[in-house]
C-alpha positions, -999 to 999 in steps of 0.1 A, spaced: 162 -530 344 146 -537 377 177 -514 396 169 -487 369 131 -482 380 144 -482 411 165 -456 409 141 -433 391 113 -442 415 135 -433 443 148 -398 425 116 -389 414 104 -391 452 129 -370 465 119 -343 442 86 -343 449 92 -349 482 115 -314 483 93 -295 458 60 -303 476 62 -271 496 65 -245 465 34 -264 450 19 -259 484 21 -221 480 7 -217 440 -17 -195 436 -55 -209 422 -43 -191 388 -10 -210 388 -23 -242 389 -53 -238 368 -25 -222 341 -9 -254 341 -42 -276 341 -49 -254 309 -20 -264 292 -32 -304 299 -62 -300 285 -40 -282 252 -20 -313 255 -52 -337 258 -67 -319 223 -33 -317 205 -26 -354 210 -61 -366 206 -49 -387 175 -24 -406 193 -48 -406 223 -75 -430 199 -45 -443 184 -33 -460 213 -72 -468 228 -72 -489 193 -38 -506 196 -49 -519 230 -81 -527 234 -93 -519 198 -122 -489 208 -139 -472 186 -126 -438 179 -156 -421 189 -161 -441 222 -126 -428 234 -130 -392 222 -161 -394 246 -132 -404 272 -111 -375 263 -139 -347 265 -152 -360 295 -120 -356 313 -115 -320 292 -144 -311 308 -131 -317 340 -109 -294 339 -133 -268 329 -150 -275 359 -117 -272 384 -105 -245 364 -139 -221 366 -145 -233 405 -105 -238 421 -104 -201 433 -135 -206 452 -127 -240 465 -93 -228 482 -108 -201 501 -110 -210 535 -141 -216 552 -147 -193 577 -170 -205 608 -195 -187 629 -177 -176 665 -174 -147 687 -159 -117 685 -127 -126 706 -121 -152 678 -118 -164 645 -122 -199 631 -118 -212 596 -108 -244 582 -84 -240 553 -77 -268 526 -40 -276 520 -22 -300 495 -19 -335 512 23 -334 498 29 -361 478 3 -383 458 8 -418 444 -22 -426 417 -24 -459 404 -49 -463 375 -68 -492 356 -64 -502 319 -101 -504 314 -101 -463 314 -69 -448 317 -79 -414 315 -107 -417 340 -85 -432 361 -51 -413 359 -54 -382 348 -90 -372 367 -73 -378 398 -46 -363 388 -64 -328 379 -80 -330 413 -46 -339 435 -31 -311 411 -55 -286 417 -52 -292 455 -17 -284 453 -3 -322 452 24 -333 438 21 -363 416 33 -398 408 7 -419 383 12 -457 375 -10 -461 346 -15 -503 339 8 -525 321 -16 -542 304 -26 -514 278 12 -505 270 8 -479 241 -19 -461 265 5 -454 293 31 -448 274 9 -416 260 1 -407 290 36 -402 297 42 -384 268 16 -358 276 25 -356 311 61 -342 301 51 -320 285 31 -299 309 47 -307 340 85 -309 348 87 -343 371 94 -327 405 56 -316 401 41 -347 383 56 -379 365 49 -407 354 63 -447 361 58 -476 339 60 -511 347 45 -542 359 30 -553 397 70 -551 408 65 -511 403 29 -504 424 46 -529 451 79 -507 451 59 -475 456 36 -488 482 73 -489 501 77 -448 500 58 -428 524 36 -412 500 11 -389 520 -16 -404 498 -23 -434 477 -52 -428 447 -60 -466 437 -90 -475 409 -90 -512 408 -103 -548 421 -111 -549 460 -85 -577 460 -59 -555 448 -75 -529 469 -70 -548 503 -31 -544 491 -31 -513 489 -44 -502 517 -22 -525 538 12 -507 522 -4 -477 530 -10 -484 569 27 -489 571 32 -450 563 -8 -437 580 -13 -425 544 -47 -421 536 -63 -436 508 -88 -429 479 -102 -465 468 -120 -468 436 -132 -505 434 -161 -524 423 -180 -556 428 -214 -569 413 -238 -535 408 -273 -548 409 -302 -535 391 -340 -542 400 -365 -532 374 -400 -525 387 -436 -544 368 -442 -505 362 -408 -497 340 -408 -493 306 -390 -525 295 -376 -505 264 -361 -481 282 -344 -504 307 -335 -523 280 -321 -497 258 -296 -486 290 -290 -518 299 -274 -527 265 -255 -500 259 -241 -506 297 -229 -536 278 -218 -524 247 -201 -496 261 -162 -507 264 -171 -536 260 -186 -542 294 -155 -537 310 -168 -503 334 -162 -505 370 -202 -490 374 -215 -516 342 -246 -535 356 -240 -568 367 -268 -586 368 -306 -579 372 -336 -584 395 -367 -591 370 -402 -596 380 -411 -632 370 -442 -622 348 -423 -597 329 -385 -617 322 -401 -626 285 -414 -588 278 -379 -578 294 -358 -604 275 -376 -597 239 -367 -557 244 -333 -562 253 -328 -591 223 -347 -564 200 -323 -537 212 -290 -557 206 -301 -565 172 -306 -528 164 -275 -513 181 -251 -544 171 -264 -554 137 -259 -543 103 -285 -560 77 -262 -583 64 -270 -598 102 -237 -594 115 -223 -579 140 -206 -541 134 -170 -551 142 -158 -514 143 -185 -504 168 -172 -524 196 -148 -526 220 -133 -556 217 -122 -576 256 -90 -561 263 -65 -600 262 -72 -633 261 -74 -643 302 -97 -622 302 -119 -628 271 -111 -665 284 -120 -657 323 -156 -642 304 -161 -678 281 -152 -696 315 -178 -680 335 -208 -683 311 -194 -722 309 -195 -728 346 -230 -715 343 -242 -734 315 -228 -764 327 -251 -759 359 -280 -754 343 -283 -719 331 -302 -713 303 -294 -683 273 -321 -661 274 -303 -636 243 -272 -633 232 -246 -661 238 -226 -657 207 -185 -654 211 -162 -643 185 -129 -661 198 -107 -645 169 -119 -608 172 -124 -614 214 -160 -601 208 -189 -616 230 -225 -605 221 -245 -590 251 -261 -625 269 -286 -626 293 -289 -655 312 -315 -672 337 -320 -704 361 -290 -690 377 -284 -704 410 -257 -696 439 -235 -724 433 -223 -710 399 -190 -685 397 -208 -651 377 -230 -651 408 -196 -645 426 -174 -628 404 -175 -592 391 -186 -598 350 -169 -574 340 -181 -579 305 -210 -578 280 -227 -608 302 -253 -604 327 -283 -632 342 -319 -627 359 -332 -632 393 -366 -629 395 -391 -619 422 -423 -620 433 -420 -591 459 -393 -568 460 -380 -574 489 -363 -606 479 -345 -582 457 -333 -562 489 -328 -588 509 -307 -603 481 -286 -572 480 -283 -567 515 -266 -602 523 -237 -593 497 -209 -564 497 -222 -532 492 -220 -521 456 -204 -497 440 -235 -486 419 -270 -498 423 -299 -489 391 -333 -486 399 -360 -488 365 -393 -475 383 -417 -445 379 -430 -451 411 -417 -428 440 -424 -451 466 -408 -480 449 -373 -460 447 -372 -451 485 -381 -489 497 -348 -494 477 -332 -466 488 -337 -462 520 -333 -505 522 -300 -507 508 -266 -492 503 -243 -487 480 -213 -460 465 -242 -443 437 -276 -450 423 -289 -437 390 -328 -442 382 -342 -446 352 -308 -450 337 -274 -463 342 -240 -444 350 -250 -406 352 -243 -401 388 -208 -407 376 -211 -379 349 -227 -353 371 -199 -329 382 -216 -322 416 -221 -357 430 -195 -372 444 -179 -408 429 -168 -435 453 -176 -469 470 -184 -480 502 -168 -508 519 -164 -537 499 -165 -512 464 -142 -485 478 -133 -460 505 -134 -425 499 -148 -403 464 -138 -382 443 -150 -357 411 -152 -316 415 -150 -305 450 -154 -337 464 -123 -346 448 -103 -317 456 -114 -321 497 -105 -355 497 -65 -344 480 -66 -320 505 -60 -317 542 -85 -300 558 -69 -280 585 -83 -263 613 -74 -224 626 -85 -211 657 -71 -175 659 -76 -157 692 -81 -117 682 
């Protein structure tokens, strides 16, 4: 088996490798035809799409049809904005000259996605790298099996494999294709995994797109409306199940307002969550995706509780179903492992301040964060943070939407990733920007 995926690594390579240059030359309309008929493929096997999200990770049908329109509607974007993005930019000079800088296809791309949001994290790219006139080689994760093998399915049947395929397997697979001289490597996953990556890159000077993640902090202000940061806050952790590179991590809190804060986000669970019989809507969640990691969760609020942190809300785990209710958690202190680890889940705990600057200075101490959430009306309040901290996004008043807009672009920095990506940010960084200095 292992000399198989060898061999079709290897031949799907050289392909790609050969056909690189006829992708080079497409036309904007060429490749937005064939983006077209992925988003026809995406609609038509939208069943099997939610199928599969339900299989694995048992999501709610209407939480992955949010997944499936959102990267629809990428393509829409690319599709109404790709002519305009491949026309060279052409520079001020004199009239003895004329400079432009014209974007070309990288060659050959190697995207290696997450299992927490395979779409998100396969196929995006994969319309951007596309649309820069990339060919493309996606390793979707092994641990959502039915999910990449749909993905495969619907990448057959747009594209013939010299243009874009796809390669199933385990860790053995991403190692074997850090070994080819890719021209670039696309990786969503841990910074651990990250450092890896980067490393098998080096040995070709392939550049990199990393999509990583770490603890996103949020500091909510005495002048928020603790409903409101409430409200986002728990459907941060509702939504897949906590398990979003950009879900908040854990929370700075004023100490005269963690019990106004804590009875919201209680009040808010128990509305979202709850039916009347008092128990928690199974079919609404998204359930943790296998045991080490539902177990990973369980050991983490342990360690803590062990310490001496105490359950604000939540705290209730469904071992059967892998369910965990959102949990809040305080008297945290550094010595405990969720102050060190990414959550990753439904869980999150409370520092408190007096002055906000033990918030920043906090932050600042730590890897930069991939997102950072600010609940505050106050102008001045958001630029102290701002201008105090750093991190890949920020969204105020609200959690995730930077990632949503099509005009901002979506990265890390650091610690939480190198390079973005979404709309023409994405297409820029799949493409080459190459310089032309014509003497008339």
């Amino acid at each position: 088996m292992e000399q198989t995926i060898t061999s079709e690594i290897k031949s799907i390579f050289e392909k790609q490798v050969k056909h690189q240059w006829v992708l080079k030359k497409t036309s904007a309309q060429e490749r937005i035809d064939k983006l077209q008929q992925l988003s026809e493929a995406l609609v038509k096997f939208t069943p099997e799409i939610i199928e599969a999200a339900i299989c694995d990770y048992d999501r709610p049908a209407s939480e992955e049809q949010g997944q499936i329109d959102a990267v629809i509607g990428v393509i829409k974007h690319t599709s109404e904005n790709l002519a305009e993005w491949m026309k060279p930019e052409v520079l001020p000079s004199d009239e003895q000259s004329k400079v432009q800088i014209m974007y070309e296809a990288r060659g050959v791309v190697c995207v290696m996605g997450t299992w927490n949001s395979p779409l998100s994290t396969c196929v995006h790219p994969l319309v951007e790298a596309f649309a820069a006139g990339n060919c493309v080689v996606i390793k979707p994760s092994e641990m959502t099996p039915n999910y990449s093998l749909i993905i495969q399915k619907i990448m057959k049947t747009v594209f013939d494999e010299q243009e874009v395929a796809v390669v199933l397997g385990d860790a053995t697979v991403a190692n074997e294709l850090l070994e080819y001289p890719f021209n670039h490597f696309f990786f969503t996953g841990s910074p651990r995994v990250g450092k890896l990556v980067m490393a098998g890159a080096a040995k070709h000077l392939a550049s990199i797109t990393l999509e990583l993640g770490g603890k996103s902090p949020v500091i909510i202000a005495p002048d928020a409306d603790m409903q409101q940061a409430a409200q986002q806050l728990v459907f941060g952790k509702i939504l897949m199940g906590g398990q979003l590179c950009i879900c908040p991590d854990y929370l700075f809190v004023h100490e005269d307002d963690v019990p106004n804060f804590t009875a919201n986000y209680e009040g808010v669970t128990k509305y979202m969550l709850y039916g009347e019989d008092g128990k928690i809507r199974e079919s609404e969640r998204t359930t943790i995706v296998n045991e080490n990691h539902y177990n990973r969760l369980k050991g983490l609020f342990d360690d803590a509780i062990q310490k001496g942190a105490k359950v604000l809300c939540g705290g209730t785990f469904n071992d059967e179903l892998r369910l965990i209710e959102p949990t809040v958690l305080g008297n945290v202190t550094d010595d405990m492992r969720i102050t060190e680890e990414e959550v990753f889940g439904p869980i999150t705990f409370i520092h408190t301040y007096k002055d906000v600057e033990e918030a920043i200075q906090y932050i600042q101490a730590r890897p930069k964060p991939l997102a950072l959430y600010i609940f505050s009306k106050d102008e001045q309040f958001q630029n102290t943070i701002l201008n105090e901290t750093s991190s890949g996004g920020v969204t105020i008043n609200g959690i995730i939407m930077h990632n949503v807009h099509p005009g901002l672009p979506f990265g890390g920095v650091n610690n939480s990733g190198i390079g973005s990506f979404h709309g023409i940010h994405g297409f820029k960084a799949l493409s080459h920007a190459r310089s032309v200095y014509n003497i008339l």
